[in-house]
Each structure stands twice: as C-alpha cells, then as structure tokens.
N, C-alpha and C positions, 0 to 999 in steps of 0.2 A: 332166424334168431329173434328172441322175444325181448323186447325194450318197455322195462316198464317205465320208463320216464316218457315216453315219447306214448305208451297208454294212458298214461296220466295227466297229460296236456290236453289228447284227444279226450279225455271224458271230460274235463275241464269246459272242453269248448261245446260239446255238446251239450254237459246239463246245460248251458246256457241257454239255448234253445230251449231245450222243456221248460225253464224257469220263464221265458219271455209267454210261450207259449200259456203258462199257464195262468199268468199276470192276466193275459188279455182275458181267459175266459173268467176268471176270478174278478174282474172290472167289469165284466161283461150282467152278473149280477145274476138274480132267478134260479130257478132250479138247477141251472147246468152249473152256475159259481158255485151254489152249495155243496152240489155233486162231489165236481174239484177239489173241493178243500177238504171233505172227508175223506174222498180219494187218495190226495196228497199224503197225509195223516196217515196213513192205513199202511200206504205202500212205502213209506219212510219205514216206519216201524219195523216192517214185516225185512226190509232190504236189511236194516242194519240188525238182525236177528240172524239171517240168514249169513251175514258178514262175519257175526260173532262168531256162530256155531261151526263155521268152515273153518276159521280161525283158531277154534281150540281143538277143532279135530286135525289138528295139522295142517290144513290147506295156507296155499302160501297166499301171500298180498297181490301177488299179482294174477292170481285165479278170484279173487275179491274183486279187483277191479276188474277183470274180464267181463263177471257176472255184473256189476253193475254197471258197465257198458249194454251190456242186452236190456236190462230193462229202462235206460234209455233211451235206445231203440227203440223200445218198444211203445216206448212212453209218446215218441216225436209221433211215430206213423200214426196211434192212437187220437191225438192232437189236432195231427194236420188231415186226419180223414174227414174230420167234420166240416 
C-alpha cells in the first residue's frame, strides 16, 4: 500500500541532504560552486515543469512526489561521488 505522507516525510528528509550537500559545494566556491548553482537553477525549473505538466495531464501528487524522490536520488549519488 502507497502512503503518501510517509513519502513525503522521506523526501523532506532527503532534500535535506542535497540541500546540505549542495551548500558545501556552493562554499566551496570556483568553478564546481558555479557549476552548482547553475545546475540547481536548471533542475528546479525543469522538476517543477515536469510537476506541472504530470499534474494537468492527470497524474496524481503522489506520482509527483515519487518523481521527485528520483531525482533526489539521483542528485545525493551525483554529490557524494565526487
């Protein structure tokens, strides 16, 4: 059974992570901070785009938040490889 309160805690706690992770490289300064914050920027947009568009095609909120559970997944492993 699918719980979306209990998906939406765990994303909670996860962006956190990306957000910590991304402080440090954003502090970190040079071409990898710039990187980031373009990065950031780019992929906010494009997520709550793909949020919307799921949204007026019917998809429910909690297929929203599934998808933006992956891409902060995808965001940590991306993060913590370097």
């Amino acid at each position: 059974m699918y719980n979306p309160i209990l998906s939406s805690i765990l994303l909670a706690f996860e962006s956190q992570r990306v957000i910590e992770l991304r402080m440090v490289r954003l502090a970190w300064g040079g071409h990898e901070g710039r990187a980031e914050a373009q990065s950031m920027v780019i992929e906010k947009m494009q997520a709550a785009t793909e949020a919307m568009t799921t949204l007026m095609l019917g998809g429910s909120p909690e297929t929203v938040i599934a998808r933006y559970r992956e891409h902060v997944a995808f965001n940590i492993k991306r993060l913590t490889a370097a």
